[in-house]
C-alpha positions as CSV (number, residue, x, y, z in Angstrom):
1,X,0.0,0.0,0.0
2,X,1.1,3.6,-0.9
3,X,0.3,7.1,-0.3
4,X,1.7,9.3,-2.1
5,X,1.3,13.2,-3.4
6,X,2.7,15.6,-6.0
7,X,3.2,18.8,-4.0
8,X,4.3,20.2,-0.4
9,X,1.2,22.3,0.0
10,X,-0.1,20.5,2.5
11,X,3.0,21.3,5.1
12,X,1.3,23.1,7.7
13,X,-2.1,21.6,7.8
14,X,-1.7,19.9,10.9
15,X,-0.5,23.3,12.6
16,X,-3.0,25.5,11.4
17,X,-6.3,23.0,11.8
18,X,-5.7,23.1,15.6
19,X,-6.3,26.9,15.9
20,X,-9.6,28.5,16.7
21,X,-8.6,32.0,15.6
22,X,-6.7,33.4,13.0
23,X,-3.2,33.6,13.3
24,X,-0.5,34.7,10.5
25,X,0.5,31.9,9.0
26,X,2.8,33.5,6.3
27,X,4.7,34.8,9.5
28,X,5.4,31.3,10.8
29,X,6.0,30.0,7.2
30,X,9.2,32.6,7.0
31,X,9.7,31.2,10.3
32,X,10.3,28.0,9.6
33,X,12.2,28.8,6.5
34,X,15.1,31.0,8.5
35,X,15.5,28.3,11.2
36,X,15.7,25.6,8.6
37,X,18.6,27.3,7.0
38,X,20.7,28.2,10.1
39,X,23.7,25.5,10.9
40,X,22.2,23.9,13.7
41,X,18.6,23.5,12.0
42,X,17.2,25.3,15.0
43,X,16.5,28.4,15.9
44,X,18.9,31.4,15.7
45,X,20.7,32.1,18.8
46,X,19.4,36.1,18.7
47,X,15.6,36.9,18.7
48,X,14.6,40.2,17.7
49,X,12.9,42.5,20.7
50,X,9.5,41.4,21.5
51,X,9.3,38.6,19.2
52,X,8.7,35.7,20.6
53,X,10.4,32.3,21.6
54,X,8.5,29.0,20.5
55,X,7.7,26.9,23.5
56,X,8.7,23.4,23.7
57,X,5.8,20.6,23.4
58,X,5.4,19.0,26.7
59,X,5.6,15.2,26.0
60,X,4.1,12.5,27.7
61,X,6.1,10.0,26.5
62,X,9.5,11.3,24.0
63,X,9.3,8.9,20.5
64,X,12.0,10.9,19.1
65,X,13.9,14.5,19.2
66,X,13.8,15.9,16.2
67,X,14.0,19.6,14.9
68,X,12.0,22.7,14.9
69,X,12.3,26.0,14.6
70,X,12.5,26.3,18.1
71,X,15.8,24.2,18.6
72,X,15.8,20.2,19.1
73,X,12.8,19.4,21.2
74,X,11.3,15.5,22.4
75,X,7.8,15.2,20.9
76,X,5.7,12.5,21.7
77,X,3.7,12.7,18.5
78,X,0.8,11.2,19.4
79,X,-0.3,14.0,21.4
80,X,1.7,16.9,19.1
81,X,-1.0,15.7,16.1
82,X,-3.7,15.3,18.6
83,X,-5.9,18.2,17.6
84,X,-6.7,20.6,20.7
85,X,-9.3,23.2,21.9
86,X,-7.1,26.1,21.1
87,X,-3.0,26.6,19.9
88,X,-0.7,29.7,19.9
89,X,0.8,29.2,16.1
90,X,3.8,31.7,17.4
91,X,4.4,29.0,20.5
92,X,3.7,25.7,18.5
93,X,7.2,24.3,17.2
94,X,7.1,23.6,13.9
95,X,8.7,20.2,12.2
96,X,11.8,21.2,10.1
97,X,12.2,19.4,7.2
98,X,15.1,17.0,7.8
99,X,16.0,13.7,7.4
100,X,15.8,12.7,10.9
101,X,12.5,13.9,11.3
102,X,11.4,11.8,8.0
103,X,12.7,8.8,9.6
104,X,11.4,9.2,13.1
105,X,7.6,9.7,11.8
106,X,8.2,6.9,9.2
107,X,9.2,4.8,12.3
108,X,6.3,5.6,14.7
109,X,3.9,6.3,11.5
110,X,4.2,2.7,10.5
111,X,3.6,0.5,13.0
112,X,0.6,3.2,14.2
113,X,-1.0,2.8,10.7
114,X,-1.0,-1.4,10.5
115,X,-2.6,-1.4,14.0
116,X,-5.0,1.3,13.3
117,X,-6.3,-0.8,10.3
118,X,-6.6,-4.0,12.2
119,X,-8.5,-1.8,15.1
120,X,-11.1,-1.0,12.8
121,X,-11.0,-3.9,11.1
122,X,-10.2,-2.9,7.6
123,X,-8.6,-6.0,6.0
124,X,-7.4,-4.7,3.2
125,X,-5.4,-1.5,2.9
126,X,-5.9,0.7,-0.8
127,X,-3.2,0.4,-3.5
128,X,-2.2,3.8,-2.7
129,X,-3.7,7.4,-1.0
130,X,-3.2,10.3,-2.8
131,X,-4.3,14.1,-1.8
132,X,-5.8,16.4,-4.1
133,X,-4.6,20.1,-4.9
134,X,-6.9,21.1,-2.2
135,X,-5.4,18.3,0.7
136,X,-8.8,15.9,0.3
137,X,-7.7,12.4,0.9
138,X,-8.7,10.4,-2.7
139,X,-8.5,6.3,-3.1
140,X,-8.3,4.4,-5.9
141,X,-11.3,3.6,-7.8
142,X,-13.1,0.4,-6.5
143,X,-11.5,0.0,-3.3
144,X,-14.0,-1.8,-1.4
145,X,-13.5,0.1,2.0
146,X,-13.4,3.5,1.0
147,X,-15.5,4.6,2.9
148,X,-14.6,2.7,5.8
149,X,-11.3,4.2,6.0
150,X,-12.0,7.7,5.4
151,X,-14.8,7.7,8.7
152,X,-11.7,5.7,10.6
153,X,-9.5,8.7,9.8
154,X,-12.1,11.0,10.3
155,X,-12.2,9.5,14.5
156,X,-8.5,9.6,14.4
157,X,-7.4,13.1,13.2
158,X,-3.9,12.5,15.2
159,X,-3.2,9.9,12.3
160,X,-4.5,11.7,9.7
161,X,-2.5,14.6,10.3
162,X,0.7,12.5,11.4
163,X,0.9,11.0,7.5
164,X,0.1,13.9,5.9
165,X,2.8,15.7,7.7
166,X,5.0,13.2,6.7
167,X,4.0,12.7,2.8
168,X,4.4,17.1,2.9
169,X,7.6,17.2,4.7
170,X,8.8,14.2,2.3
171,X,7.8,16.0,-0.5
172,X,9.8,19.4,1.1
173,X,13.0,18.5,1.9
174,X,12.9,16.3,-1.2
175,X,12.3,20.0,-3.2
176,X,15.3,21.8,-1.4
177,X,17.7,18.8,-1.5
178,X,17.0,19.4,-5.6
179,X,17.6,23.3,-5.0
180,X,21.1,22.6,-3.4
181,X,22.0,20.2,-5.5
182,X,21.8,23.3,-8.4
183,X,23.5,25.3,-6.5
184,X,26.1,23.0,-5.5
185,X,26.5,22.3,-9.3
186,X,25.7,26.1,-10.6
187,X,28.7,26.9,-8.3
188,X,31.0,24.2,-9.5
189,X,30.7,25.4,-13.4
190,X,33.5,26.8,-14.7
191,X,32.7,28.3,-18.2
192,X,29.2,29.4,-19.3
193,X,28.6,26.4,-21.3
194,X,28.9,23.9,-18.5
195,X,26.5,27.0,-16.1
196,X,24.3,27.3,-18.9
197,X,23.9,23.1,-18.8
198,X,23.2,23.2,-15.4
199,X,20.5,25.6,-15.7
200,X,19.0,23.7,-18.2
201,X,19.0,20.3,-16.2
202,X,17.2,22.0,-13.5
203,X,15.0,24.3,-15.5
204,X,11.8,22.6,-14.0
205,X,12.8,24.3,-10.8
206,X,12.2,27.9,-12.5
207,X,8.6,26.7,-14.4
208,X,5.8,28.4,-13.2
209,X,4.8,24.6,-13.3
210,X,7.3,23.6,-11.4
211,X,7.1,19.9,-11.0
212,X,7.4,17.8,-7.7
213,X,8.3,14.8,-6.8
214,X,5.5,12.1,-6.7
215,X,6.1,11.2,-2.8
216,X,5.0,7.2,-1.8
217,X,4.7,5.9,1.4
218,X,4.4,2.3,1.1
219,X,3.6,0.3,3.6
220,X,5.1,-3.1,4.0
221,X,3.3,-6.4,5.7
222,X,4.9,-6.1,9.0
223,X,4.1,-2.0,9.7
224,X,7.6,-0.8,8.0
225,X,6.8,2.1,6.3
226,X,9.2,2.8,2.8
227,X,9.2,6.4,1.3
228,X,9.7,6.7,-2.4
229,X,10.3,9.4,-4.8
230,X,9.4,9.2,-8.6
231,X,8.7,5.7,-8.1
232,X,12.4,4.5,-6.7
233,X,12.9,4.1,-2.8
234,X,13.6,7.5,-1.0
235,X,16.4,7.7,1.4
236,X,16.8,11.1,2.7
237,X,20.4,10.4,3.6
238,X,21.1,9.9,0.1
239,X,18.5,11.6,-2.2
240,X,20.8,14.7,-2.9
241,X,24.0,12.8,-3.9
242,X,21.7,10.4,-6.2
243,X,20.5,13.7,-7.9
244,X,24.1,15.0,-8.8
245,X,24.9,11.3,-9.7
């Protein structure tokens, strides 16, 4: 089984569906970008007057520390997904998009998603999920428990938001691993035939229809979940040196 999607739009849906008032989300997105490109992958060490410091999540029980834009912080992520009465955007970390966090949702995501099936007794997962432009959650024509799985995700909006945090953050760091490789290659051209050449490999990265990568999450028998990219297994780790290969 696979879930996959063609674009990162969907990155902050699990932030901004557990607010009850309106908050400025374009703020946090810039947020998110400038502590994703300091060194640490935190937050810078400075804060401008008055602004203010993102609080840690209190966890109940720690499956992983990841990073955020607040600094490295233990999440239990069952409860970080868990939707809640009312959330302060400018204190709620937000997930960097990194390799380790990848493959510390992919390991609690996994396991999570083959119990949750047998819970609500679904025997048979879809082919694949995939998310329209506007986030809906779409199956594959004929799958017999449709329906059935869409209300089970509907009484488990933790879940729901857990994969498609993952599938967006995937799909993310995926994007900016192809814009370094670019520049890492721009920067290495020596004459303006071989720059030229490198702008022309990664023209789709300039389109007004820029294309992404069609993220999968497949999910094997025994709850290990696989991420690919274009159809061939992902591996954060690796994903930018197999680009420049």
């Amino acid at each position: 089984m696979s879930i996959h999607s063609v674009s990162s739009h969907g990155l902050f849906q699990a932030y901004s569906a557990n607010k009850t008032e309106k908050t400025d989300v374009p703020g946090n997105f810039s947020r998110l970008l400038a502590a994703a490109q300091t060194p640490s992958g935190g937050a810078a060490q400075a804060e401008a007057p008055g602004k203010k410091v993102p609080a840690p999540v209190q966890a109940a029980a720690v499956d992983a520390v990841v990073g955020s834009d607040a600094g490295s912080i233990a999440l239990d992520f069952d409860d970080y997904f868990t939707p809640k009465p009312f959330v302060d955007l400018d204190k709620l970390p937000l997930l960097l998009p990194s390799a380790k966090t990848i493959d510390a949702l992919a390991a609690h995501a996994g396991p999570k998603f083959r119990d949750f099936l047998a819970a609500h007794a679904i025997p048979a997962a879809p082919s694949e999920i995939t998310y329209d432009t506007e986030g809906k959650i779409q199956f594959p024509e004929g799958y017999a428990h449709a329906d059935a799985l869409r209300a089970a995700l509907e009484d488990d909006p933790a879940l729901d938001r857990e994969l498609r945090t993952l599938n967006a953050i995937i799909s993310a760091f995926a994007g900016m691993q192809e814009s370094a490789a670019f520049s890492q290659e721009y920067s290495a051209a020596s004459t303006a035939a071989e720059a030229a050449a490198v702008v022309q490999k990664y023209s789709y990265l300039f389109s007004n229809s820029q294309r992404y990568a069609a993220i999968a999450l497949e999910f094997l028998p025994d709850g290990t979940l696989s991420p690919t990219a274009d159809g061939k297994p992902y591996n954060p780790q690796t994903y930018r040196q197999n680009i420049l290969a």
